[in-house]
BALOBA-1460 file (C-alpha; in Angstrom, 3 decimals):
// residues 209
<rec num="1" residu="x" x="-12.893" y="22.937" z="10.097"/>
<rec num="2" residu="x" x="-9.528" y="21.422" z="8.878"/>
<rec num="3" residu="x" x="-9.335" y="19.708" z="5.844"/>
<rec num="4" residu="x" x="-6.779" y="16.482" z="4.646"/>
<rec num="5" residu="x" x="-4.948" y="19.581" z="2.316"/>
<rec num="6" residu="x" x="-4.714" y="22.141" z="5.268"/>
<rec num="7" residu="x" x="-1.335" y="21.824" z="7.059"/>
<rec num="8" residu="x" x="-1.688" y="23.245" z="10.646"/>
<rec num="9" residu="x" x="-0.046" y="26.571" z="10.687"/>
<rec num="10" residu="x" x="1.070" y="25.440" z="14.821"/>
<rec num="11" residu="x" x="1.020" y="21.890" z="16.193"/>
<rec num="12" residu="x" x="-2.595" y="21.997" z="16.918"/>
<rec num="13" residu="x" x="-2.430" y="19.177" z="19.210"/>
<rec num="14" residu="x" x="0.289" y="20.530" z="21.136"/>
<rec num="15" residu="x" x="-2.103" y="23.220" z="22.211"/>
<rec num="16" residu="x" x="-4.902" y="20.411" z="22.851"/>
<rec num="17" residu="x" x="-2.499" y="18.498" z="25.272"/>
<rec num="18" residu="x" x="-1.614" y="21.720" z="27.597"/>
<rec num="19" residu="x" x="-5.341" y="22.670" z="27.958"/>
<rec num="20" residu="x" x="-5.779" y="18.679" z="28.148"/>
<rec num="21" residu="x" x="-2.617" y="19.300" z="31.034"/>
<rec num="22" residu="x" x="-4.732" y="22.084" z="32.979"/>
<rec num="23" residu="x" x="-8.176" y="20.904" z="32.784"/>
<rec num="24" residu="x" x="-6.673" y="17.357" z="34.551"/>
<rec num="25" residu="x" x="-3.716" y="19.259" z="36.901"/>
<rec num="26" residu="x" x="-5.650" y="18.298" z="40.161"/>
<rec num="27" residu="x" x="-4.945" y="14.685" z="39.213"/>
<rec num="28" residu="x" x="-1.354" y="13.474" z="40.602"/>
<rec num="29" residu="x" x="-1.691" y="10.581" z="37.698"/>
<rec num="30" residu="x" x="-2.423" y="13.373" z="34.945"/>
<rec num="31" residu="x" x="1.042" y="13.046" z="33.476"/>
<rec num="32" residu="x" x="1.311" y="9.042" z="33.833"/>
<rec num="33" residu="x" x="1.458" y="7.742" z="30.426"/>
<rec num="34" residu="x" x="2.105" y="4.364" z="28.722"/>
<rec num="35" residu="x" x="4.825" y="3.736" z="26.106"/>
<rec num="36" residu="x" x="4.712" y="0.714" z="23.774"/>
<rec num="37" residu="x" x="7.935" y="-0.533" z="22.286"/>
<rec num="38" residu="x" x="8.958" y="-3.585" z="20.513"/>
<rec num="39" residu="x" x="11.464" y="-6.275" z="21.863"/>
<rec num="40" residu="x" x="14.288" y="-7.564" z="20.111"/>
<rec num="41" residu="x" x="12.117" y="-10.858" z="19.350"/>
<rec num="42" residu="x" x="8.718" y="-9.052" z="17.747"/>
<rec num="43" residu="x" x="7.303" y="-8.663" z="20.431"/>
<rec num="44" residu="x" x="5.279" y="-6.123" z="22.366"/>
<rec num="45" residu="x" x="6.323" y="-4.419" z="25.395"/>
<rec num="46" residu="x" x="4.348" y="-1.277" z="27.530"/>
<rec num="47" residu="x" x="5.236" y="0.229" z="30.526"/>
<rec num="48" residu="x" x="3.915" y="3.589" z="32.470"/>
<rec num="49" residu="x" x="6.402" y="6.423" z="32.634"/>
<rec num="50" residu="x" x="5.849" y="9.715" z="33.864"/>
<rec num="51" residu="x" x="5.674" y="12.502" z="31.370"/>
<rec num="52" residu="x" x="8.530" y="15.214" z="32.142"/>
<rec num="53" residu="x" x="7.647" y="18.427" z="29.810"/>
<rec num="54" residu="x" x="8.386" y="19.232" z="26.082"/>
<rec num="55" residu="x" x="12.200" y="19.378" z="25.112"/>
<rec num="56" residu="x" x="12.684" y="23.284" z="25.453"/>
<rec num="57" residu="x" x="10.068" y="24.834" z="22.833"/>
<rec num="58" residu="x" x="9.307" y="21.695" z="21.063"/>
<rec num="59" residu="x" x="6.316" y="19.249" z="20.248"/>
<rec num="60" residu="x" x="9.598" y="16.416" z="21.465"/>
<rec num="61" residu="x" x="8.049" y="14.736" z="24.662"/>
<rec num="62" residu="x" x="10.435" y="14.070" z="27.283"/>
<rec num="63" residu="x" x="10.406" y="11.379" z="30.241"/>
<rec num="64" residu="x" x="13.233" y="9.462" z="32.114"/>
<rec num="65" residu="x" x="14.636" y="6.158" z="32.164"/>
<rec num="66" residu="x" x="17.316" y="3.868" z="33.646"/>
<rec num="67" residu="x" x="20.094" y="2.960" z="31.392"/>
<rec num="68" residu="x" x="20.001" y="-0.426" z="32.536"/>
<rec num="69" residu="x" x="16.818" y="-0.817" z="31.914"/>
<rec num="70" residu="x" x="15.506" y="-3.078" z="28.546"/>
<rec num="71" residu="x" x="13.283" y="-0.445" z="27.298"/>
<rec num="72" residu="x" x="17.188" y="1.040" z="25.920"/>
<rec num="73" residu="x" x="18.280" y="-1.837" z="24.376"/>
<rec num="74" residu="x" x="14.242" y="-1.993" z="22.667"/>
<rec num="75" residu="x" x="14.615" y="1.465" z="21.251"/>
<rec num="76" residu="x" x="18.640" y="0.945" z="20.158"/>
<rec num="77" residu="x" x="17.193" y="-1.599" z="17.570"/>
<rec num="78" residu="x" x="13.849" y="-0.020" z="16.613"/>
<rec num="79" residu="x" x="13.108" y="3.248" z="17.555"/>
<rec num="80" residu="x" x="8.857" y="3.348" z="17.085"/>
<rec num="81" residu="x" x="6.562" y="3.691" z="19.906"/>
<rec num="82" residu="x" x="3.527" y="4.829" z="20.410"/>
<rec num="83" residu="x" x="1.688" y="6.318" z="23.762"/>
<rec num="84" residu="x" x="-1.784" y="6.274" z="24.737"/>
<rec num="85" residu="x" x="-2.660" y="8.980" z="27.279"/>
<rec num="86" residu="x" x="-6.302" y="8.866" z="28.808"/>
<rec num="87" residu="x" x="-7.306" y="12.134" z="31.081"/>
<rec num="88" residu="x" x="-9.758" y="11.271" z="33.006"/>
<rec num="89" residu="x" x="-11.561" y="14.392" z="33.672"/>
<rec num="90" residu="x" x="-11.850" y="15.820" z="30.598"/>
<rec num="91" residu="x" x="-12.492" y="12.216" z="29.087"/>
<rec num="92" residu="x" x="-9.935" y="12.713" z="26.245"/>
<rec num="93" residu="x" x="-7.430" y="10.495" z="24.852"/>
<rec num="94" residu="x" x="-4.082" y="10.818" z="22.550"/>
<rec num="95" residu="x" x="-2.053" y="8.557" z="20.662"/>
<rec num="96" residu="x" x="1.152" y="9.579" z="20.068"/>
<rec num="97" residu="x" x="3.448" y="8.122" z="16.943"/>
<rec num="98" residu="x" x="6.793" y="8.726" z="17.314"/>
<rec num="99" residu="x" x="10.966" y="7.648" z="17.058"/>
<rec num="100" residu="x" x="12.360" y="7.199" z="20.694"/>
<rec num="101" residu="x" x="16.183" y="8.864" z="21.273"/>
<rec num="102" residu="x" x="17.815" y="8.010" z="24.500"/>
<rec num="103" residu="x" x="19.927" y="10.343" z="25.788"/>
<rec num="104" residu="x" x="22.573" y="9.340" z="28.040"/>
<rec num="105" residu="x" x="25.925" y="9.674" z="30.059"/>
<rec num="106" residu="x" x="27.768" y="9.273" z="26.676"/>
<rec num="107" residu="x" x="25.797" y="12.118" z="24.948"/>
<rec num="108" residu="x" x="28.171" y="14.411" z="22.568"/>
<rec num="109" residu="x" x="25.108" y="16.836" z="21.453"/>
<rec num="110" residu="x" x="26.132" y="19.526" z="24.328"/>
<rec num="111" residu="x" x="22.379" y="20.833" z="24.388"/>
<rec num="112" residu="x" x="20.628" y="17.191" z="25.047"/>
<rec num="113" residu="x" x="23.314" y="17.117" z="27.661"/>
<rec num="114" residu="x" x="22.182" y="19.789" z="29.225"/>
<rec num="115" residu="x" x="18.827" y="18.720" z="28.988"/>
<rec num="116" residu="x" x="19.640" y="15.428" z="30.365"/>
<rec num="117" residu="x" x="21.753" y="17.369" z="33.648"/>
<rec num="118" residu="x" x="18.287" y="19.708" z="33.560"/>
<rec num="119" residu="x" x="15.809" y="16.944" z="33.713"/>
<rec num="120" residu="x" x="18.233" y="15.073" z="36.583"/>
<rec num="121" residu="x" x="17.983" y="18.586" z="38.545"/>
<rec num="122" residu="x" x="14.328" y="18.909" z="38.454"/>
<rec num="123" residu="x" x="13.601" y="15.545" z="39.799"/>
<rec num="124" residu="x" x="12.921" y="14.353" z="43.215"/>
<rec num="125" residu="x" x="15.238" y="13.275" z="45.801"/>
<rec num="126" residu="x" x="13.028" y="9.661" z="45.845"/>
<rec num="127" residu="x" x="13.250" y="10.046" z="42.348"/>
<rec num="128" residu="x" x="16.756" y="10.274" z="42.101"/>
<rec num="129" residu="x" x="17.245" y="8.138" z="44.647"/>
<rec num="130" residu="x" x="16.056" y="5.179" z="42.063"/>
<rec num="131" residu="x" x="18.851" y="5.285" z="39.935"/>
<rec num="132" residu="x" x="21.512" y="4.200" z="42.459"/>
<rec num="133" residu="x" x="19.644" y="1.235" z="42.965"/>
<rec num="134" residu="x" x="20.801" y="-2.395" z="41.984"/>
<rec num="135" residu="x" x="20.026" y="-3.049" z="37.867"/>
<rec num="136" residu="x" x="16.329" y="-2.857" z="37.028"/>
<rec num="137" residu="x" x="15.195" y="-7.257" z="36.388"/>
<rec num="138" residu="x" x="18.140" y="-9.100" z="37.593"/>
<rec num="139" residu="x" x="17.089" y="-11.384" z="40.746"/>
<rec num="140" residu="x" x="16.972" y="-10.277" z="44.354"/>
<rec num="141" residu="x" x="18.853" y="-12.613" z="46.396"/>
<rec num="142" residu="x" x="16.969" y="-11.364" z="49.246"/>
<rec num="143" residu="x" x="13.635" y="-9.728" z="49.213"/>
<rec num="144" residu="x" x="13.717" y="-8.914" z="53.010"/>
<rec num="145" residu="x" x="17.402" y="-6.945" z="52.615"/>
<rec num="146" residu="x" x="15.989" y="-3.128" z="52.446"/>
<rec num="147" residu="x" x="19.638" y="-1.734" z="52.552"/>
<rec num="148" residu="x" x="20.163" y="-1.602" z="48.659"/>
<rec num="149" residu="x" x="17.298" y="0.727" z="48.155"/>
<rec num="150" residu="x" x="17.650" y="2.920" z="51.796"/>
<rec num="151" residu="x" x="20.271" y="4.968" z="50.588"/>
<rec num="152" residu="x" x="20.647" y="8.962" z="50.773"/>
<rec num="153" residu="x" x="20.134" y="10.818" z="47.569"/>
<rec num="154" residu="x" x="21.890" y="11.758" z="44.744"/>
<rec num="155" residu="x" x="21.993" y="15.490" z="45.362"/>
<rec num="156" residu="x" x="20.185" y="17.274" z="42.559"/>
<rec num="157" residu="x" x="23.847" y="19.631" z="41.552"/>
<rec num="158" residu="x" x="26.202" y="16.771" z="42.016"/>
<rec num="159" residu="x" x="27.315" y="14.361" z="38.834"/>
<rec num="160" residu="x" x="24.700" y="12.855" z="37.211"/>
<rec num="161" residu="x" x="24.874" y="9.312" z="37.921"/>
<rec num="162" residu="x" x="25.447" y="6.686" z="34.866"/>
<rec num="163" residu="x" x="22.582" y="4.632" z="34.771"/>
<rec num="164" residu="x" x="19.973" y="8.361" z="34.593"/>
<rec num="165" residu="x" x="18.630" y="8.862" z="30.936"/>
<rec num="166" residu="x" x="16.885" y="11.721" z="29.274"/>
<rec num="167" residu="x" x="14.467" y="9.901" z="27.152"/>
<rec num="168" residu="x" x="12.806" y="11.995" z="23.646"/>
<rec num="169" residu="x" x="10.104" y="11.267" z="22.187"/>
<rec num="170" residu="x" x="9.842" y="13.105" z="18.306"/>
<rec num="171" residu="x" x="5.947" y="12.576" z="17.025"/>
<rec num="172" residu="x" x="5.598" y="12.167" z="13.506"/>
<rec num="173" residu="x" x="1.360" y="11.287" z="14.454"/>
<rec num="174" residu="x" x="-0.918" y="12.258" z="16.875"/>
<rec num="175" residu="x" x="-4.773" y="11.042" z="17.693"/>
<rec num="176" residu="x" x="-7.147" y="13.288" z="19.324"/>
<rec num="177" residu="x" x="-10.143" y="12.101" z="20.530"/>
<rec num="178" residu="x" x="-13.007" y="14.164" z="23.016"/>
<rec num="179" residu="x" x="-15.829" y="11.658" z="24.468"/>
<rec num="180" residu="x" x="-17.442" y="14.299" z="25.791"/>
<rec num="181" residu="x" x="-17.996" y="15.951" z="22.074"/>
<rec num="182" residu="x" x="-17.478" y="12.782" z="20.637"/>
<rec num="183" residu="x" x="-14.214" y="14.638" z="18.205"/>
<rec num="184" residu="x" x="-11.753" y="13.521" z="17.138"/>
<rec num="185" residu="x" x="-8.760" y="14.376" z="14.879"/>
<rec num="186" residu="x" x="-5.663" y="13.053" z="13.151"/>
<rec num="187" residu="x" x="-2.537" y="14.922" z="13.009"/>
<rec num="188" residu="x" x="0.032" y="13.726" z="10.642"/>
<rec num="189" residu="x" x="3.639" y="14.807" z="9.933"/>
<rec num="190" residu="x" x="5.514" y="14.322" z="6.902"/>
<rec num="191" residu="x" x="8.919" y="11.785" z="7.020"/>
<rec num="192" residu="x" x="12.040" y="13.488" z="5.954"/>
<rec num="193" residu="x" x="14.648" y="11.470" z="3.939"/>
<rec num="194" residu="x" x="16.410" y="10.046" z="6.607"/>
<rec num="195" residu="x" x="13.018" y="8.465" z="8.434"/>
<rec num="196" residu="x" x="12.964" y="11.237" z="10.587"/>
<rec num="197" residu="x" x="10.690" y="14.090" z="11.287"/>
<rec num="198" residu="x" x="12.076" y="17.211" z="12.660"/>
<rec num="199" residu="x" x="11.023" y="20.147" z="11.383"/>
<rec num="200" residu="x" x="8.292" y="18.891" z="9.144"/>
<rec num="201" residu="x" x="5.070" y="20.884" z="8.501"/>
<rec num="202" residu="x" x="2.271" y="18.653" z="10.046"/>
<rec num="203" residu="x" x="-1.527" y="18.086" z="8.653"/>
<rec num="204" residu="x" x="-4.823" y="18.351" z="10.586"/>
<rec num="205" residu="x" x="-8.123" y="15.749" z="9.661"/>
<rec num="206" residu="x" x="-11.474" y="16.095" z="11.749"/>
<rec num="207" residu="x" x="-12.392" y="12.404" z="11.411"/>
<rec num="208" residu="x" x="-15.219" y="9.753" z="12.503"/>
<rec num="209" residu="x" x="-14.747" y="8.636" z="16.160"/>
């Protein structure tokens, strides 16, 4: 059993989400998670994104985003979220604590830009598709006019369009808990000086569910 002192010699809950991953693979909403941020004003905002993989060989979650969209301007002026993810078969949930990092068209890191150009590849056509839409919120002058969102795709080796973001997510906390074995666990990472995490050892706690 892991104690408060013991730091996890692998991210233990990295391990828990794959199997979580497998045992919940023959549901298309397995990888549907929901990502709370907070608007310039205070306030709350959560939305459901899809979850895309790890960043290469990373705990870093990665999904996708418009660049239009407000969840960017959210994270420019505070990067905390958290995500709840519930798998239904398995009956297990994690919280996620973490520092958002958008990654877009203006990227000068040359390896998150060629995750970004990666994670455009991989997606769908309809996916794709999405991002030459009109900007995500502003009014539709006409709800009945289909032509701004029938349009052929993006092909998946051509430029990457503008408004397509790679979106990380770095966990600095993670809660585990099984209703079927009524577990549950809380992983912790220290902060480094800068507020950030990378690299950090993390802790595991067994604790009450």
């Amino acid at each position: 059993m892991a104690t408060a002192a013991s730091a996890a010699a692998s991210v233990g809950w990295k391990e828990l989400l794959c199997t979580s991953l497998k045992k919940n693979k023959s549901l298309r909403n397995a990888t549907y998670v929901q990502v709370a941020t907070v608007r310039p004003n205070g306030r709350p905002a959560n939305r459901t994104v899809v979850f895309r993989g790890f960043l290469w060989d990373s705990e870093r979650l990665t999904f996708v985003t418009d660049t239009r969209s407000d969840k960017v301007e959210e994270v420019a002026g505070n990067p905390y979220c958290e995500v709840a993810w519930y798998f239904p078969n398995s009956r297990e949930q994690y919280r996620i604590q973490g520092t958002l990092d958008i990654i877009g068209a203006s990227c000068d890191d040359s390896k998150l830009a060629k995750a970004r150009v990666s994670a455009w590849k991989n997606m769908s056509d309809a996916g794709r598709t999405q991002f030459a839409w009109p900007q995500p919120g502003l009014p539709r002058p006409d709800p009945e006019d289909k032509s701004p969102y029938d349009l052929p795709p993006p092909p998946a080796d051509g430029p990457v369009l503008d408004a397509f973001s790679l979106v990380v997510l770095d966990p600095y906390a993670v809660d585990y808990l099984s209703l079927k074995g009524n577990l549950r666990k809380s992983f912790q990472r220290g902060e480094a000086a800068d507020g950030g995490a990378g690299g950090l050892p993390w802790s595991e706690v067994d604790i009450n569910p």
